[in-house]
C-alpha positions in Angstrom: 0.0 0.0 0.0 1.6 3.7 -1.0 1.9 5.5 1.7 -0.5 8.3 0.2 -3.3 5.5 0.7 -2.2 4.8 4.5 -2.4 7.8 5.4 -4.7 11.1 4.6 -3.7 14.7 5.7 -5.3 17.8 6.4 -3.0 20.8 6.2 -3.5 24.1 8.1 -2.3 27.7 8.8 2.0 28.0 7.8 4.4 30.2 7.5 7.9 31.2 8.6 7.4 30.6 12.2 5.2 27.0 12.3 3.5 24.6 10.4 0.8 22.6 10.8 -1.6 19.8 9.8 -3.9 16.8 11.0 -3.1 13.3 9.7 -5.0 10.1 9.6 -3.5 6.7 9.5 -5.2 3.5 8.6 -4.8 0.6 11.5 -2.1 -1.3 12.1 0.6 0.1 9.5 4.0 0.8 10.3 6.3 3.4 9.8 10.2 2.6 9.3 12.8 4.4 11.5 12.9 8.1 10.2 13.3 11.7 11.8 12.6 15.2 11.3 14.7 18.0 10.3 12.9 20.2 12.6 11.4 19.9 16.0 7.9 19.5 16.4 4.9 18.7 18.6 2.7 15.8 18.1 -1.2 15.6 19.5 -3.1 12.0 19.8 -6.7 12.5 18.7 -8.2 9.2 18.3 -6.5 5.7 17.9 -2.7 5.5 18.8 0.3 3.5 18.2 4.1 2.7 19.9 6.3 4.8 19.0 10.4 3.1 19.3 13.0 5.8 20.2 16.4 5.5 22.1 15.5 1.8 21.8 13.0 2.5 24.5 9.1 1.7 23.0 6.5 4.6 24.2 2.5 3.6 24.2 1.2 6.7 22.1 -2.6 6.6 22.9 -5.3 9.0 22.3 -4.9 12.2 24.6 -0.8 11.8 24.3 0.6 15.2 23.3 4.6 14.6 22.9 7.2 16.9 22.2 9.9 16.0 19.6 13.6 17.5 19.4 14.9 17.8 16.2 16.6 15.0 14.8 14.6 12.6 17.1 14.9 9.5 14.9 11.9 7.2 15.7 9.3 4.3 14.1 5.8 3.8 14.2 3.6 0.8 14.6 -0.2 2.1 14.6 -2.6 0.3 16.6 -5.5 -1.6 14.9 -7.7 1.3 14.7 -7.8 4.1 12.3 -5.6 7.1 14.4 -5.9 10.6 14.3 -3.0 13.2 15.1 -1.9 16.7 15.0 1.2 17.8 14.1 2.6 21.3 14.8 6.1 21.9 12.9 8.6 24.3 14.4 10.2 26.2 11.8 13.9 28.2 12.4 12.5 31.2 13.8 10.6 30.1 16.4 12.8 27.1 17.1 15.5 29.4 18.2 13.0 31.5 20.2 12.2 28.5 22.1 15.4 27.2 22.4 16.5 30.5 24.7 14.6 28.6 27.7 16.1 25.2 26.7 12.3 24.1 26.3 12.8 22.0 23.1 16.3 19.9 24.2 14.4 16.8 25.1 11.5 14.7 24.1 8.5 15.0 26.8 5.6 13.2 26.9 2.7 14.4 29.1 -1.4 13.1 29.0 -3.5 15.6 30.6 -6.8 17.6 30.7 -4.8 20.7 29.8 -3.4 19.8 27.0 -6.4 18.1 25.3 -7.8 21.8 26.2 -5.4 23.3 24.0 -5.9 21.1 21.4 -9.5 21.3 20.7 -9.1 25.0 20.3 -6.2 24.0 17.9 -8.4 21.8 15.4 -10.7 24.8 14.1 -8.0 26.7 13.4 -6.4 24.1 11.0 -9.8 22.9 9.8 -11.0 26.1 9.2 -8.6 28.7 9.1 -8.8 32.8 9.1 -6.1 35.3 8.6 -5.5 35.3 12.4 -5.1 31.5 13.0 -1.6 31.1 12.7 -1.0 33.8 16.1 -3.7 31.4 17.4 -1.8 28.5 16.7 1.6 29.5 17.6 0.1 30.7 21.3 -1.0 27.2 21.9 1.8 25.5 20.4 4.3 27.8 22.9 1.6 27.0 25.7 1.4 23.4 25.0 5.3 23.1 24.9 5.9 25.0 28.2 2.6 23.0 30.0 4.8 19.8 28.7 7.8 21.0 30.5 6.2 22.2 33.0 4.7 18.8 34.2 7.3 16.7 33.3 9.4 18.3 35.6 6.7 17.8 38.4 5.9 14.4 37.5 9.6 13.7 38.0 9.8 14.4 41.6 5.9 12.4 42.0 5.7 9.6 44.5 4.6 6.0 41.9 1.4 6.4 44.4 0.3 9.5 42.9 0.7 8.5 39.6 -1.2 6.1 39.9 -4.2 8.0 41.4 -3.6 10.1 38.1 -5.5 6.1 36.5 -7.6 5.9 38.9 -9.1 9.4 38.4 -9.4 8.7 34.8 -10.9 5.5 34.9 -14.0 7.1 37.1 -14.7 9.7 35.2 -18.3 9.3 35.1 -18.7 9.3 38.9 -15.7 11.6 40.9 -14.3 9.5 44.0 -14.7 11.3 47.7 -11.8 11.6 49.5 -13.2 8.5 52.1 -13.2 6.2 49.0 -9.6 7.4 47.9 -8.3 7.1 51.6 -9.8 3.2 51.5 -7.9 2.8 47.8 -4.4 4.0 48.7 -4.2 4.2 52.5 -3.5 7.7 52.9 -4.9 10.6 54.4 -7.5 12.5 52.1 -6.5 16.0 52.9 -2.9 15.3 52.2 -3.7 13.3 49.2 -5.4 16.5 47.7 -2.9 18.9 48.7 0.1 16.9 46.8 -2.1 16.5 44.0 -2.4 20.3 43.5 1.2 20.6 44.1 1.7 18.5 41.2 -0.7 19.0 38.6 -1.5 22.6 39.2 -5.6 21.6 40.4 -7.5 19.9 42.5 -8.6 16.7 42.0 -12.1 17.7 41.1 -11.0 19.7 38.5 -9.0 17.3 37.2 -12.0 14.9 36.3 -14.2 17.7 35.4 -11.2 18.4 32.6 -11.5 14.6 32.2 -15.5 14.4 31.3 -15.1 17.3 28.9 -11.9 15.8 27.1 -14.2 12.6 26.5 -17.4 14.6 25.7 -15.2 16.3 23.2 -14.2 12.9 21.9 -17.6 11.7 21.6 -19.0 14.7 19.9 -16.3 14.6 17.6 -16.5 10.8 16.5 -20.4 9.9 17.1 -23.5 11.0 16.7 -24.9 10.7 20.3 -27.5 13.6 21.3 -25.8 16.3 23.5 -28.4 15.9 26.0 -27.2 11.9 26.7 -23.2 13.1 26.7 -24.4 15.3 29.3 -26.1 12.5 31.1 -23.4 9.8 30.5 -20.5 11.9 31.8 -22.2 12.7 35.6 -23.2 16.8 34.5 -26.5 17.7 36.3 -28.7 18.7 32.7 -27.3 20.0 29.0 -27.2 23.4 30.2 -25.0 22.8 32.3 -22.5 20.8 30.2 -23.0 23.6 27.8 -21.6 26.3 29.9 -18.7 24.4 31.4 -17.6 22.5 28.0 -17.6 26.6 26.5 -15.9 27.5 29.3 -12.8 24.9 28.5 -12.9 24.6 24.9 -14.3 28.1 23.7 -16.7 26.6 21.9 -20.4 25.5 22.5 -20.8 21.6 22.0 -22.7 22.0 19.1 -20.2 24.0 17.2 -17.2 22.1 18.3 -19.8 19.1 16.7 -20.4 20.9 13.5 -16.1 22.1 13.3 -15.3 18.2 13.6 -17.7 17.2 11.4 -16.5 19.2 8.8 -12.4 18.3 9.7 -13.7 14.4 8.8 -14.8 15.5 5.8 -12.2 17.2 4.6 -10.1 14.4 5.8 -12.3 11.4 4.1 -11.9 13.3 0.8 -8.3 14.0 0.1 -6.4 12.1 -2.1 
């Protein structure tokens, strides 16, 4: 299979400063060892594969937002759904504007609420672009890169306990844990439990899920045709009002015309050659 056939892409704003596009790979192809002349910034919409680099194998799944140095020579193996990714290209200009805070020297690798934020205000602006999309686009990228650094560094000095409250929180979504029931999980005391998990991650734990249930309702407005009103439901918000008011709130954008953007970024994705 050509690669043009594995793989369709949608291209958005560039110029001197940054590129970008959204790509979408068929399941389970593979992509030989390769790098990039430039550094850029990769964003896990849907689907999501292992990624080899350093001879160290990184699980790529949906919500992943990794940042690559240049000449980060890496393969791909996608998993056996069709995957989805953004792609933000760093060209000279802003490389070397970056590069004064030493925030593009390393890869990072970080899977949070905030970034999938960032994101979702990134796809309109490829999908349908205006004549001030590319300032939008290099804000977030600069924000995404320095949230990435950011919490890595954080996440470095993390006890394994609290990482793995990070899963737990994300596998409840639908119905936020009280502090009793996360004392009885992990043995700890609930009020210091929150406290280091706002020293980490930069919010409390309640605003973590609530970042959570929007980053799937955004998901599932995106790639199904559920009614609003039954997101809203699903995802533990008290009616569709108001789910409407705080999904605008994170993403900018009412859930209806985030629906309608994505809609029209498959479309445009479905028919390219």
């Amino acid at each position: 299979m050509t690669e043009s056939r594995q793989r369709h892409v949608l291209r958005g704003p560039a110029d001197d400063r940054l590129s970008s596009f959204i790509e979408r790979y068929r399941p389970s192809i593979s992509v030989p060892t390769h790098d990039h002349e430039q550094p850029y910034l990769s964003y896990v919409l849907a689907g999501g594969y292992e990624e080899r680099f350093g001879g160290v194998a990184f699980a790529c799944h949906e919500g992943t937002l990794t940042v690559h140095p240049r000449g980060d020579r890496h393969s791909n193996t996608m998993l056996p759904i069709a995957t989805r990714e953004i792609y933000f290209c760093i060209q000279p200009e802003l490389e070397t504007h970056l590069s004064k805070a030493n925030l593009l020297s390393k890869r990072l690798d970080v899977r949070t609420p905030e970034a999938a934020r960032l994101m979702l205000k990134a796809i309109p602006e490829i999908a349908t672009p205006d004549a001030l999309s590319p300032f939008a686009l290099e804000a977030i990228v600069v924000e995404a890169i320095t949230l990435a650094f950011r919490k890595t560094c954080r996440r470095g000095g993390a006890p394994r306990w609290l990482l793995q409250l990070e899963e737990y929180l994300r596998s409840c979504v639908d119905a936020e844990p009280s502090l009793s029931a996360i004392e009885r999980s992990f043995g700890r005391d609930g009020s210091y439990v929150a406290r280091l998990f706002r020293t980490h991650y930069g919010m409390t734990m309640g605003e973590y899920v609530r970042s959570l249930r929007i980053e799937r309702a955004s998901e599932a407005l995106a790639a199904t045709d559920t009614p609003i009103g039954e997101i809203s439901t699903v995802l533990g918000f008290s009616d569709q009002s108001h789910f409407g008011r705080v999904f605008k709130k994170h993403t900018g954008m009412t859930p209806l015309a985030f629906r309608q953007s994505a809609s029209d970024h498959r479309y445009r994705c479905v028919n390219l050659a």
